[in-house]
C-alpha positions in Angstrom: -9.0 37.2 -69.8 -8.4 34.6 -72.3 -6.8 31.5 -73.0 -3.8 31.6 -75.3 -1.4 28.8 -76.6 1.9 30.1 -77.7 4.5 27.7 -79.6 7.8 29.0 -79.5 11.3 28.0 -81.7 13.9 28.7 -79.6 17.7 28.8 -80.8 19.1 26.0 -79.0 22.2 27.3 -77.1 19.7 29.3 -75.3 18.8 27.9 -71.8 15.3 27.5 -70.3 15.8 30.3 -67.5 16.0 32.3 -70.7 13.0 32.0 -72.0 11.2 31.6 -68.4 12.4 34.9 -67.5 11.1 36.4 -71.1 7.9 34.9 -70.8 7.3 35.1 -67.3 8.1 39.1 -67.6 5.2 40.0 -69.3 2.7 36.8 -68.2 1.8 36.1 -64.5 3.2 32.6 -63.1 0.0 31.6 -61.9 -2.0 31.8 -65.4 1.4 30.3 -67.3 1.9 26.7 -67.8 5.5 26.3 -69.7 6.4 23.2 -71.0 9.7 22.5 -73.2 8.9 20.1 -76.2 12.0 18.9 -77.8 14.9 20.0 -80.0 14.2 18.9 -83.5 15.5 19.4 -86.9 14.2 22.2 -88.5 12.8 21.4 -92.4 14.4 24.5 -93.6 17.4 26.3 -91.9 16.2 29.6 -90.0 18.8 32.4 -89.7 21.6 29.6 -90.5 20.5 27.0 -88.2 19.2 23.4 -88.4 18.1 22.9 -85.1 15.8 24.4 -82.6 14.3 24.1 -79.3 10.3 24.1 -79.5 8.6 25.8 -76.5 4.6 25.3 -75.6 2.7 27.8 -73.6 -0.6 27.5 -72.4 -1.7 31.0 -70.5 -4.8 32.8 -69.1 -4.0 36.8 -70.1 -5.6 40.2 -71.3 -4.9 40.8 -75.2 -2.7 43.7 -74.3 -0.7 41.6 -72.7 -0.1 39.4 -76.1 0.8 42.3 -77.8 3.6 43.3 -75.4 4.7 39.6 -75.5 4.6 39.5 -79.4 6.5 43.0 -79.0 8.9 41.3 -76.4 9.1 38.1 -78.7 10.2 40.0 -81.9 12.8 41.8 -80.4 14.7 39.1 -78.5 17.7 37.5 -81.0 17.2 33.9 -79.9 13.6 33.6 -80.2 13.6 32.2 -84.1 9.6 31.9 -84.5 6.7 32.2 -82.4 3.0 31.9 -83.2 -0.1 32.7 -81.1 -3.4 31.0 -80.9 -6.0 32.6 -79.3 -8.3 29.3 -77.7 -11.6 31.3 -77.0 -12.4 32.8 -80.5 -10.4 30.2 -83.0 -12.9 28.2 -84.6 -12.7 25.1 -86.8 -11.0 23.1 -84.5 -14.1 21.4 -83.0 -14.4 17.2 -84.2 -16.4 16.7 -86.9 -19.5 14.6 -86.6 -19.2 11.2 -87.8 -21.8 10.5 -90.6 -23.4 6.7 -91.1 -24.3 6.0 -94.2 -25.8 3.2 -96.0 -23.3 3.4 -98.0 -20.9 0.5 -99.2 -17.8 0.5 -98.1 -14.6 2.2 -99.9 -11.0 1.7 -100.7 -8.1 3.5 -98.8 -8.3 5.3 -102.1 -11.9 6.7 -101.8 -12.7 4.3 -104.8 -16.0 1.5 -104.6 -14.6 -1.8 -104.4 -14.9 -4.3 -107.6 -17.3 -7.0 -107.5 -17.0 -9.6 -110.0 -20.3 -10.7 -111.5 -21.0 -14.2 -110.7 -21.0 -15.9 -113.9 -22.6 -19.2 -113.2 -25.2 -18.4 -110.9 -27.6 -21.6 -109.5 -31.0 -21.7 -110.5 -33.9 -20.2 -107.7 -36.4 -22.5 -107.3 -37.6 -24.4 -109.9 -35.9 -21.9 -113.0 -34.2 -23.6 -115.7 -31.0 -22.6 -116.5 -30.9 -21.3 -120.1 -27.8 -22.0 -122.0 -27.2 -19.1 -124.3 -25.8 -19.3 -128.0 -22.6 -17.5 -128.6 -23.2 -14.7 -131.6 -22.4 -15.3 -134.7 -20.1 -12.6 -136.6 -21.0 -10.6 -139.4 -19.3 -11.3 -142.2 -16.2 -8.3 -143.5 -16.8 -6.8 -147.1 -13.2 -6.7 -148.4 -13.4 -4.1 -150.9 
């Protein structure tokens, strides 16, 4: 047996016994934790509509049984999408590990921060501060 999570769009004139019975038909009640989520707006209308009911199911069963269900799920008019997510063998979903670095901090953008050079920096210890001649410009050939 393993663990599944199912998400479910639901038309929304359907009622809960509804989908209860539908699930419940193929899953056992003691493995099957159903939990109705919300009706939302939908960001693109499915079959005409622009609302749905979303559906959460978190259940301990035998892959033959998923495939009835998916079999069940298909058939049934008001179910509008349904996607199952087997928990045991999905991977990627673990936290990644949070790297330190001695790195300096960034922007919200990813970018290093500017530092402005300090222009008149104090003299360490016993340096004199050299004053430095501005360039003289090269004279233009106008030909």
């Amino acid at each position: 047996m393993s663990n599944y999570e199912i998400m479910i769009l639901v038309n929304p004139q359907s009622t809960e016994e509804e989908v209860k019975s539908l699930l419940l038909s193929v899953l056992s009640e003691e493995n099957t934790k159903i939990e109705r989520l919300e009706r939302t707006e939908l960001a693109y209308p499915i079959n005409k509509l622009t609302r749905a009911t979303y559906y959460l199911v978190s259940a301990k069963a035998a892959p033959e049984l998923m495939s009835e269900l998916t079999r069940k799920l298909n058939i049934d008019k008001s179910i509008l999408r349904s996607l199952i997510i087997n928990l045991d063998s999905e991977k990627g979903l673990k936290p990644r590990k949070v790297r330190r670095s001695n790195k300096k901090p960034m922007n919200k953008d990813g970018k290093k921060p500017f530092v402005r050079p300090n222009r008149e920096s104090k003299p360490v210890d016993g340096e004199a501060k050299v004053e430095r001649k501005p360039r003289a410009k090269k004279p233009v050939d106008a030909e």
